[in-house]
Structure formats: structure tokens, C-alpha cells
N, C-alpha and C positions, 0 to 999 in steps of 0.2 A: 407182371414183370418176369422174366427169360432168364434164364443163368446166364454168364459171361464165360469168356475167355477171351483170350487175341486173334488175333485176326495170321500174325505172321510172326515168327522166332526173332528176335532179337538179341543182340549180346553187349556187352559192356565189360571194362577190364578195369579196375580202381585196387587200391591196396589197403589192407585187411588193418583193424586199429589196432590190434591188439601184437600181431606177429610183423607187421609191418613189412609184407611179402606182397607182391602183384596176386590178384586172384582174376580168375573169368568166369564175369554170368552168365546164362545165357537164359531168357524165357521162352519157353516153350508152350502151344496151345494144348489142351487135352480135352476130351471128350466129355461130355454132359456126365453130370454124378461122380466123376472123378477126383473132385475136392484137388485142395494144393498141397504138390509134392514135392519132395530135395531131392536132389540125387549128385550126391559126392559122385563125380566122374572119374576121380583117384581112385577111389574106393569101389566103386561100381555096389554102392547103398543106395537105396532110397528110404526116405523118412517123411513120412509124413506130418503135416499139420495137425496136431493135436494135443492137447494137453498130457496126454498119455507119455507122451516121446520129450516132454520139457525134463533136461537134465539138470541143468544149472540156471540162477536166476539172481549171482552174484552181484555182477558187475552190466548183466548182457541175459536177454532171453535166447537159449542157447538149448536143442533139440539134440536127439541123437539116439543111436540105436546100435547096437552090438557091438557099443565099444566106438563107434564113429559118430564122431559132431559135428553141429555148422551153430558156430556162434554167432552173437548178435544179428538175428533174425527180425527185429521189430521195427526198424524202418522201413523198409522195405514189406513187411506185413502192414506195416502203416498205410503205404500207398496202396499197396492192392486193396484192403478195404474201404481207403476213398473210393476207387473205381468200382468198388463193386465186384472183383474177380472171384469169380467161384472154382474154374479149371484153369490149372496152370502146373505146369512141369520146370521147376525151378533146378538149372543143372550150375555146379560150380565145381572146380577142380580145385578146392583147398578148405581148411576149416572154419572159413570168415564169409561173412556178404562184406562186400565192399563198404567203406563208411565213405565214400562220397564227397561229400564238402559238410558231414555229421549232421545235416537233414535230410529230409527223403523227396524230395523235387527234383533230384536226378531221376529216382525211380519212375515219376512223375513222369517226366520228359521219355524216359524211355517204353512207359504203355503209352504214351501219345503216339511215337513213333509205331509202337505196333503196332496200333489201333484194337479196338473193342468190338468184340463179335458178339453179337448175340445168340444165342443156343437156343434151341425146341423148345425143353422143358422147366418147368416153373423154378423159377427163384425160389431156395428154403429161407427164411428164418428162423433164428431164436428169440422167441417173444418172451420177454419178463413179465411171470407172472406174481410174485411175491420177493418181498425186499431181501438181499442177503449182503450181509456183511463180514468183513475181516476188521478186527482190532487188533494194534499190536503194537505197542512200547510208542502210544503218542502220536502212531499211523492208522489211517483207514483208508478203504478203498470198500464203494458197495454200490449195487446196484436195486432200481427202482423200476417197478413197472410204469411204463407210458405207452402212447401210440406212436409216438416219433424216436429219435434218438440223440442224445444230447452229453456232452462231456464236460463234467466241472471241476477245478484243479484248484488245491490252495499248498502254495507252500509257502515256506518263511523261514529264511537263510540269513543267518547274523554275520551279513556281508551287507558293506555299504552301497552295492551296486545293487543287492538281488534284495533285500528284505523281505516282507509279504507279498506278494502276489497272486491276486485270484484270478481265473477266466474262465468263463463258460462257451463252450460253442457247440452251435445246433450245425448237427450232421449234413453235411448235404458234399459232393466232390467238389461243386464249385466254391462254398466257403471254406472247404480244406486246402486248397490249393491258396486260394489267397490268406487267411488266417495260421494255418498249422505248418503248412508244410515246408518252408525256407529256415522254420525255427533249428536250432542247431544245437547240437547237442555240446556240453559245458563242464568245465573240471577244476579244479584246485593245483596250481602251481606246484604246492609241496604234495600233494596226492599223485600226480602224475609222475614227478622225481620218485618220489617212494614205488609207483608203480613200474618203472621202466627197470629199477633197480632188482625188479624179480622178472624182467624179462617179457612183461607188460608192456600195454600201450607203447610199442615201438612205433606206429605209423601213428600218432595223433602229432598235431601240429596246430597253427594260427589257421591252416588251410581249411580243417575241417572242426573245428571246435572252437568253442568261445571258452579262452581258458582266463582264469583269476589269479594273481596273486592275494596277500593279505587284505589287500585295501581298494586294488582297483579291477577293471579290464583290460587285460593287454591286447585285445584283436582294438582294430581303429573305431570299429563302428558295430551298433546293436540294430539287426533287420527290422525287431520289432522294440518298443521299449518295454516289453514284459516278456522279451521270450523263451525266457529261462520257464515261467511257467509252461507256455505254449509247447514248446519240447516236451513238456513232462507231459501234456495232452495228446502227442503225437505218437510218444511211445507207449502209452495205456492203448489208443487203437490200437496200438500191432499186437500188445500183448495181450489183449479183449479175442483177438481175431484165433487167438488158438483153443474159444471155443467151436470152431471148425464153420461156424457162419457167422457173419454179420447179425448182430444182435438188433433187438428191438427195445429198449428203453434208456431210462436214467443212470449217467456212470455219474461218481463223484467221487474225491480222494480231496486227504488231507496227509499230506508227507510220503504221499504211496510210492513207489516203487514196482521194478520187477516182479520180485520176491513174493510182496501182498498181493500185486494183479495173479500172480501164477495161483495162489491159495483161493481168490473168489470163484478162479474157473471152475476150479475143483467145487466148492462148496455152493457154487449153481448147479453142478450136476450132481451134488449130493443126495439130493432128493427130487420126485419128479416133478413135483406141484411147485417148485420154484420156476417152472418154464414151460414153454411147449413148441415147438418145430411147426412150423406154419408156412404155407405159400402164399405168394403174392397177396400182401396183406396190402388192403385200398388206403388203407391210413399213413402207411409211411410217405416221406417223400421222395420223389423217383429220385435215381444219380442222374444230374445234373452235370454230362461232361463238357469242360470249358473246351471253347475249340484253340485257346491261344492263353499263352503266360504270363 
């Protein structure tokens, strides 16, 4: 298996959830071994993908370097490791990736449009080689060695819409597209008032989130009928992908979050025998890109 990147620059203009301002993306292709980079265009920074550069992991996985951020980065990290993207020049002129319609199948839609190039040199991985885990106040989030790759989610919300909810899904671009990726991201009524009131969430809406009151759903309709889980599977890939590759094994959480996903990266590279960087490993399954939505 080849490394990736695109084929041709793309751009897209959506508005930021948090500052509620037009922002512009634009993807850019980059050369073999280059990994995926930011580059505030305001700012003339670049920042790379890595666990090293995660600043905050509040509300949003949220990079940054010398004093310059780019919030909520994990949908959009989401797609790219459906596809597979190894090199990519991520340029945007404000603090925000676009929140879309709060899933990542816009993203979707627009490496479709740019299409997928394949590169000379071999695909890395990260192979899990021993289990590791985060515990913390009734959360976990941990990973297991396998030969494939697999994501399993449980949470349980004492809302009459959302209660338990488990799901598991095996890695592949084309089960992502159909399973994960229309999932939308989801808020609380009085949290998003309380949020706006500090100058928060200005661009969220019915347009891109699925929000709650006490009792019900206010959007008309639900994409999938669990996809409150399925989102919270969406954002672990992106937040997984800032171990700098596409991993190799078992993800599982219970009540996880940003916060915990950011603390396993760390404590997978805590020690070296928790992993190993491998090429073109025969075991996995190839990306499987859909030609059609």
C-alpha cells in the first residue's frame, strides 16, 4: 500500500461553530513523508499534526503553536483518515475548520472532488502492540492489539432521546462513508444558551447539529437512529489520527471524549513496546474508496 495525498487543491468556505465567522479551506497536495500540516494563512504558521501541538481538548481538538490555533480539527481529521490521506497542506485563514452541517461528509465530498493520488512510497502504520488504557471519573478510552482496525463506542445519556447506546464499526472508507460519516454532531439546549452567553458557539444552529432540549429533539429528523453514538465514533478517528498515522488495532470507549482520546496518544507513545511503525502491512484491509454517496 502507497501513501496518499490529492490529486488537485481544493477549497471550501463554511462558518467556524464556535466564533460564528466565514472561514476558507483550502486542501492542498504535499509530497511523500510530509505528514498533515495547518497553515493559518492570517498568521503565516504552520502546525502540524501531532499530539505534541494539541492545545486544548475542552469542548473541541484544538492544535496550536506559538500562540496560534485552529480549533476543532477532528472532523475533518476524521475524513482524512477514512481516506487514507498521508500528505496534505491544510491552509485556512481563521481559528476554526468549518463545522459543515456538524459531520464530516462534506469533507467527504470534497477529497472526492479532489481525488486520491497515490505516492511511490510505502504507507506507515502504527501497529498496536500491547493494550493501553485511560481511566478517569467513570470514562475510558483504550486500545488493543489486532490485525485489522475497529471502533467501539458506548455511552449512556439520561435523556429520553439518547440513553445507551453501543456501536461497533470495522474500518474500512467505504463503511465510513456509509455508517459514521453523516453522523452530526449534538448539544444541550441550556449548554449551548450558557455557551453563547460567554461568546461560544455563535455559528451552531438546527443547520449543523442535532440539538436537545430537556425532553426531546428539536432538529425534524435523526440520519441514523443511534447517531449520537456514531458521532462520538467519528470524532475518536480524528482524534486517534493525531497519532500522526492511521493506526492498526482495537479502539474502545466508554463516556470518552476529546480530553481521554488526547491522554491515550500520549500514553501509546509512552513507552515503545506499546507499538511499532510498520509498512504495508498484508493484514489490513485496503481503503476501499466509494466512487458515489
Amino acid at each position: 500500500m502507497k501513501q496518499r495525498t490529492i490529486k488537485k487543491a481544493v477549497e471550501v468556505v463554511g462558518i467556524g461553530l464556535h466564533k460564528g465567522v466565514p472561514v476558507k479551506l483550502r486542501l492542498e497536495p504535499l509530497d511523500e513523508d510530509m505528514g498533515i500540516v495547518f497553515y493559518r494563512s492570517d498568521k503565516a504558521v504552520s502546525i502540524p499534526v501531532a499530539k505534541e501541538y494539541v492545545v486544548d481538548t475542552q469542548m473541541a481538538t484544538v492544535i496550536g503553536k506559538n500562540g496560534v490555533v485552529i480549533s476543532t480539527i477532528e472532523h475533518l481529521m476524521s475524513a482524512l483518515t477514512a481516506f487514507g490521506i498521508d500528505n496534505l497542506r491544510i491552509v485556512l485563514d481563521n481559528d476554526e475548520i468549518p463545522v459543515m452541517d456538524g459531520s464530516s461528509i462534506s469533507f467527504c465530498l470534497l477529497l472526492k472532488e479532489a481525488g486520491i493520488a497515490e505516492q511511490n512510497k510505502n504507507k506507515k502504520f502504527l501497529k498496536i502492540k500491547k493494550e493501553v488504557s485511560i481511566e478517569m471519573d467513570g470514562k475510558l478510552a483504550k486500545v488493543s492489539p489486532s490485525n485489522t482496525t475497529s471502533f467501539k463506542f458506548e455511552i449512556n445519556f439520561p435523556h429520553p432521546a439518547i440513553g445507551k447506546q453501543v456501536y461497533k464499526f470495522d474500518f474500512s472508507t467505504k463503511n465510513y462513508i456509509e455508517e459514521i460519516a453523516k453522523a452530526r454532531t449534538f448539544g444541550f439546549l441550556k449548554e449551548i444558551q450558557y455557551l453563547r452567553s460567554k461568546g461560544l458557539a455563535l455559528g451552531g444552529s438546527l443547520e449543523n447539529a442535532i440539538v436537545l432540549d430537556d425532553k426531546k429533539i428539536l432538529n425534524e429528523n435523526l440520519r441514523y437512529n443511534d447517531e449520537f453514538v456514531r458521532h462520538k465514533i467519528l470524532d475518536a478517528i480524528g482524534d486517534m489520527r493525531l497519532l500522526g498515522y492511521n493506526f492498526i488495532g482495537d479502539y474502545e470507549a466508554v463516556a470518552s471524549g476529546h480530553h481521554l482520546n488526547h491522554l491515550l496518544t500520549k500514553a501509546i507513545f509512552a513507552n515503545s513496546e506499546n507499538y511499532e511503525i510498520i509498512e504495508m502491512p498484508e493484514t489490513i484491509k485496503e481503503f476501499s474508496i466509494a466512487t458515489s454517496y
